[in-house]
C-alpha positions as CSV (number, residue, x, y, z in Angstrom):
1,X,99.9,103.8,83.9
2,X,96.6,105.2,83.9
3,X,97.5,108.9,83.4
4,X,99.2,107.6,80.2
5,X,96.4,105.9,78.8
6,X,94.1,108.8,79.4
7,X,96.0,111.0,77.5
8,X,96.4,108.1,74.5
9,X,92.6,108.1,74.1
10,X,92.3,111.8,74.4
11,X,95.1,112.3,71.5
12,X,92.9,109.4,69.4
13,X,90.5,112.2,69.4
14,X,92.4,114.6,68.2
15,X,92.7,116.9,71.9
16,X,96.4,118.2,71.6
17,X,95.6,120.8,74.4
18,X,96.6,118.8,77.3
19,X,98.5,119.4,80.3
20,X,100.2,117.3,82.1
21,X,103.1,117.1,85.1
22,X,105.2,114.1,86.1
23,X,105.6,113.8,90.0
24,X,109.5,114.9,89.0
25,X,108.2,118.0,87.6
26,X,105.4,118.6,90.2
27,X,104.9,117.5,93.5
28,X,101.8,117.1,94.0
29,X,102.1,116.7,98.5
30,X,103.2,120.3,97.8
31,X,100.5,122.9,98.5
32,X,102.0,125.8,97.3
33,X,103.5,124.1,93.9
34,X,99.7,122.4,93.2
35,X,98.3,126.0,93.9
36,X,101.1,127.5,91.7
37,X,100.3,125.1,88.9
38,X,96.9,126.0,88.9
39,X,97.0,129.4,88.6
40,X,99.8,129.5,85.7
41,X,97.6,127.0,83.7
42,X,93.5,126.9,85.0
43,X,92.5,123.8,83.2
44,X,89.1,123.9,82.3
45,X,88.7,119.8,83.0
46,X,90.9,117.9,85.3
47,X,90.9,114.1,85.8
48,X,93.3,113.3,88.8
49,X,94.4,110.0,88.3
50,X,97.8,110.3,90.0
51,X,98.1,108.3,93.8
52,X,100.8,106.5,96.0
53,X,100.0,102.9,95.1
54,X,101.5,99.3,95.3
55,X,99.8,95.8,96.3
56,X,99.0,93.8,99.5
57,X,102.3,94.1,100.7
58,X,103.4,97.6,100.2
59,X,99.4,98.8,101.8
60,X,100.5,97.0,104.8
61,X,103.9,97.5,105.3
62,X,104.1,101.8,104.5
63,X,100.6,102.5,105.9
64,X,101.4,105.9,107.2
65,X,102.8,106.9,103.4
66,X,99.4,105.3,101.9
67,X,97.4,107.7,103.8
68,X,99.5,110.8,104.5
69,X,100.5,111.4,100.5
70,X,97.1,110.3,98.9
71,X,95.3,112.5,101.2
72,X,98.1,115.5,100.4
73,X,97.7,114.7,96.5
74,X,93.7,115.1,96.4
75,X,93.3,117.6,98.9
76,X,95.8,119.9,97.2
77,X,94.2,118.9,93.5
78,X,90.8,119.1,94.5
79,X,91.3,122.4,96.1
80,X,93.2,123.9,93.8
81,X,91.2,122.9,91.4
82,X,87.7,124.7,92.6
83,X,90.0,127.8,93.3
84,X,91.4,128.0,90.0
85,X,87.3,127.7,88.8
86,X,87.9,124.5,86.6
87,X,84.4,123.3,85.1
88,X,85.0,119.5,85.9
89,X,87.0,117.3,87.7
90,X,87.0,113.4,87.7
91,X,88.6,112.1,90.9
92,X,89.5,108.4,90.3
93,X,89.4,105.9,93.5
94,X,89.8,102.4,94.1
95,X,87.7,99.1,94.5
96,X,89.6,98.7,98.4
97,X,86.9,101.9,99.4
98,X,84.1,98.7,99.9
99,X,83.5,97.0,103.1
100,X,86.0,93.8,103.8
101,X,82.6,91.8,103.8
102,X,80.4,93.8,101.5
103,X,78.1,91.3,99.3
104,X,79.0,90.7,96.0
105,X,79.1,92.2,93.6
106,X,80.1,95.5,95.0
107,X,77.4,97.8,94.9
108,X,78.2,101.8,95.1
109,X,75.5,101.9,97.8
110,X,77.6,99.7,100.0
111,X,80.2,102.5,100.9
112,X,80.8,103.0,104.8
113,X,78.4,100.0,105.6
114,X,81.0,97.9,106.8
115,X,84.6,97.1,108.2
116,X,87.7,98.1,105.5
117,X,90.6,95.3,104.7
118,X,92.7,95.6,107.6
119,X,95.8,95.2,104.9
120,X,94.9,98.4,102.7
121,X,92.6,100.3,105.2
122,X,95.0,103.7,105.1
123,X,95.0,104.0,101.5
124,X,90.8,103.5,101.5
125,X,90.6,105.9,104.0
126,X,92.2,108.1,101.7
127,X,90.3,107.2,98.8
128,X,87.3,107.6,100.3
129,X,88.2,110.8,101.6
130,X,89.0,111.5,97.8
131,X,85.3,110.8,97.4
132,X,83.7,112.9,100.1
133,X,85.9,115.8,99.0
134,X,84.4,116.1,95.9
135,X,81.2,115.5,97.2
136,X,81.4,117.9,99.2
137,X,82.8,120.4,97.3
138,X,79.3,119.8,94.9
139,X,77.8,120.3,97.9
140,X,78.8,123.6,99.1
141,X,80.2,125.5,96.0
142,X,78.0,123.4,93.2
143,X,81.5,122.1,91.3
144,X,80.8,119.4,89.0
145,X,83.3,117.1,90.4
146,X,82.2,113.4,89.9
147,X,84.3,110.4,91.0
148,X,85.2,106.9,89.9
149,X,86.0,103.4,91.2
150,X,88.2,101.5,88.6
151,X,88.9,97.6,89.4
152,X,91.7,95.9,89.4
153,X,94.0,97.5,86.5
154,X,96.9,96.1,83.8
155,X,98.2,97.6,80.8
156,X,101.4,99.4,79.2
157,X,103.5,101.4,81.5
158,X,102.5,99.2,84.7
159,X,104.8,98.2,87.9
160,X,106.9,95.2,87.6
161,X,108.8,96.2,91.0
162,X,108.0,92.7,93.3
163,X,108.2,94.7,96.1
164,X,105.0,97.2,95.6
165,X,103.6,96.1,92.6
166,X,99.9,94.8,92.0
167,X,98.9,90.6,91.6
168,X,99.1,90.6,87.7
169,X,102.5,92.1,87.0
170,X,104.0,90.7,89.7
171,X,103.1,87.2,88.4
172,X,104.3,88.4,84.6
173,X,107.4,89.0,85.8
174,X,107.8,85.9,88.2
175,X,106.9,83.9,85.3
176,X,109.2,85.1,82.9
177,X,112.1,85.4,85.3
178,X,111.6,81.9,86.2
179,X,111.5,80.7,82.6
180,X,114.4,82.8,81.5
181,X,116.3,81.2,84.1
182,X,115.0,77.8,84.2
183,X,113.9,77.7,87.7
184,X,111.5,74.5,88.6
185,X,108.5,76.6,90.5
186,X,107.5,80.0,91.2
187,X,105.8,81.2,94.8
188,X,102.9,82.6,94.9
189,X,101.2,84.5,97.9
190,X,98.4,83.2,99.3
191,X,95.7,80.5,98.9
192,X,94.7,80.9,95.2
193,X,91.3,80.9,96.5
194,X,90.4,85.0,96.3
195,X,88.7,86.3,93.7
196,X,89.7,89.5,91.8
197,X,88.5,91.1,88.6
198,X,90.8,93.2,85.7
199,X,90.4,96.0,83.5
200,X,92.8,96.8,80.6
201,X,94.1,100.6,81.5
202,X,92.7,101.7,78.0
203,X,89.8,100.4,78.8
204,X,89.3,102.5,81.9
205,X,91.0,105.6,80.0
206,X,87.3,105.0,77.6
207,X,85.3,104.9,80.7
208,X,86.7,108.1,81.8
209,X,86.7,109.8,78.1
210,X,82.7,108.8,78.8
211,X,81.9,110.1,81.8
212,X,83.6,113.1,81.5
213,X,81.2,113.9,77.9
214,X,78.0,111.8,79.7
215,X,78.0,111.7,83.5
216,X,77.6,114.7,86.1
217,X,76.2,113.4,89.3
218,X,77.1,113.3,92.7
219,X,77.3,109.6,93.2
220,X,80.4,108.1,92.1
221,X,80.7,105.3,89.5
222,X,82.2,102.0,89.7
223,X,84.8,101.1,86.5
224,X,85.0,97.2,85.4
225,X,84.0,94.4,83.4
226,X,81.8,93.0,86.5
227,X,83.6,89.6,85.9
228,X,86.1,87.9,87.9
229,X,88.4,84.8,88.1
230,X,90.4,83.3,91.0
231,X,94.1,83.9,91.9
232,X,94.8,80.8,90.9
233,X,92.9,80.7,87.4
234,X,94.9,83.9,87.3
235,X,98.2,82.5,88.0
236,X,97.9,79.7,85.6
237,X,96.5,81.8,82.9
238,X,99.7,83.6,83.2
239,X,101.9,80.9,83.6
240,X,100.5,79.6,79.8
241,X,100.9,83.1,78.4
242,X,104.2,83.2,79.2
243,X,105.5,79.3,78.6
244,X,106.2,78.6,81.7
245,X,106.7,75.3,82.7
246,X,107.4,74.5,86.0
247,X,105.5,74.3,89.6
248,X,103.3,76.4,91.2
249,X,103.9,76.5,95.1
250,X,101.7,78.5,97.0
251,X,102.9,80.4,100.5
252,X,100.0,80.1,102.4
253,X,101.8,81.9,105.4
254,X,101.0,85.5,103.1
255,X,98.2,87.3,103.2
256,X,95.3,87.0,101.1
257,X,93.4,89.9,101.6
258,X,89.6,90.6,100.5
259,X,88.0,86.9,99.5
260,X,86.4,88.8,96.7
261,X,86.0,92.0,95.0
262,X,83.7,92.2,92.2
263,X,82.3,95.3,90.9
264,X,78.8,95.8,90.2
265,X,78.9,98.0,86.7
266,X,75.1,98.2,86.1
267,X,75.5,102.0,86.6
268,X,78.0,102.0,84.2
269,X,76.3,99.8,81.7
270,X,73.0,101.8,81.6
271,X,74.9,105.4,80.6
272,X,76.2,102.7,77.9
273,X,79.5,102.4,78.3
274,X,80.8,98.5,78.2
275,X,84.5,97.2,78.4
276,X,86.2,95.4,75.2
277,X,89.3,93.9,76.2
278,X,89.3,90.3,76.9
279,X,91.5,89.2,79.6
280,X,93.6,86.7,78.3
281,X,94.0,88.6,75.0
282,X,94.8,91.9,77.1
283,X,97.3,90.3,79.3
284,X,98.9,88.2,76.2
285,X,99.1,92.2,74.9
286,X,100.8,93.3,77.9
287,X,103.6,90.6,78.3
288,X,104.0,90.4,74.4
289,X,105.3,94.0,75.3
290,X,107.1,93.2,78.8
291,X,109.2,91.0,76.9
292,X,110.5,93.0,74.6
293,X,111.4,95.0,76.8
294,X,113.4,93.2,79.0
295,X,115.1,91.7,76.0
296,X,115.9,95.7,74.8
């Protein structure tokens, strides 16, 4: 999802000189094939956007795959990357890098001053290894690697997969399977009560176009809209996009993870680079597209 969207906005500005690998074609756990790639092609900027990722469930249940193949994938890249003498690299994390109980909104600052999310700790461990990396490699050899922290993300070419996917697709499809098929109520995990915030994938593709021409410190950047909304405002939002008519029943014997997660994007804002997708109108985007699909 997001390494598509990065390329879309590259290509809007007319960049045709781009390489990129599927995980089919290169495995990026690999050492020797990352080093290989590196050598054969020694990009000048790289953005590594690609990670093992899934929601609540899939963080908890495949722990050891969280952390073992997200630290493989950035070591590798990162590595390879200052080997291979590219000029920049943008390592993109994750809002789960903040303390469990870190106040709101999340402040870059706030790193390591706290206890993780018991649920997603492996796969913040890894992403904050991501981070120090980077740092470090700054630090020792002078690379201009920078890092960022997108939110919460949705857009075209997202997981629909109920077993691993994130909050918001998993709802579009419940929703739409449920009306499709006329079932009286949908379960949702949870309380309702937790508070989470979204970003439209293009949207973080044009904070990364941004930083990459405006931003080369060491301290890593958090990606958002610095607004939020409950599960439940979430889940009925949905639920209206898609014209669905039925019940809401909420399994309160699920998880609901971090009470709140809210980005603080005053960094952001003052380099001068604001978000422009509205939530309802990008979500009412995404399923417009979600349907077609399943109808195709």
């Amino acid at each position: 999802m997001v390494g598509s969207a990065i390329v879309r906005r590259l290509q809007k500005d007319g960049y045709s000189n781009i390489v990129t690998r599927t995980s089919k074609e290169l495995d990026l756990k690999e050492q020797a094939d990352v080093r290989d790639f590196f050598k054969a092609e020694k990009p000048d900027v790289v953005v590594l956007a690609a990670a093992k990722v899934g929601g609540i469930h899939a963080n908890n249940v495949y722990r050891a795959q969280f952390l073992y193949e997200n630290l493989m994938i950035e070591s590798n890249v990162i590595h390879s990357a200052h080997e291979s003498g590219t000029k920049k690299l943008l390592f993109l994390g994750s809002s789960c890098i903040y303390p469990k109980m870190a106040p709101q909104p999340l402040k870059e600052e706030t790193l390591l001053s706290g206890f993780l999310e018991q649920t997603n700790e492996p796969y913040a461990i890894a992403k904050i290894a991501g981070i120090k990396l980077a740092e470090s490699y700054r630090r020792q050899y002078g690379s201009n690697f920078i890092s960022a922290m997108p939110t919460n993300l949705y857009g075209p070419n997202d997981n629909y997969d109920l077993n691993n996917s994130h909050v918001l697709p998993a709802l579009i499809r419940k929703f739409h399977t449920a009306k499709e098929s006329g079932a009286p109520s949908v379960e949702v995990w949870g309380t309702g009560s937790p508070m989470r915030e979204f970003l439209h994938v293009d949207d973080l593709a044009d904070a990364c176009y941004f930083l990459l021409q405006n931003y080369d410190e060491e301290m890593f950047v958090n990606i958002g809209t610095g607004e939020d909304l409950t599960i439940k405002a979430l889940a009925e939002m949905i639920k209206e996009i898609v014209g669905y008519t039925g019940e809401l029943k909420w399994n309160t014997d699920k998880p609901d993870g971090t009470p709140r997660k809210l980005m603080d994007v005053s960094r952001l804002h003052n380099l001068g680079w604001k978000h422009r997708i509205g939530l309802r109108e990008g979500i009412a985007a995404v399923y417009a597209e979600f349907a077609k699909q399943q109808v195709a």
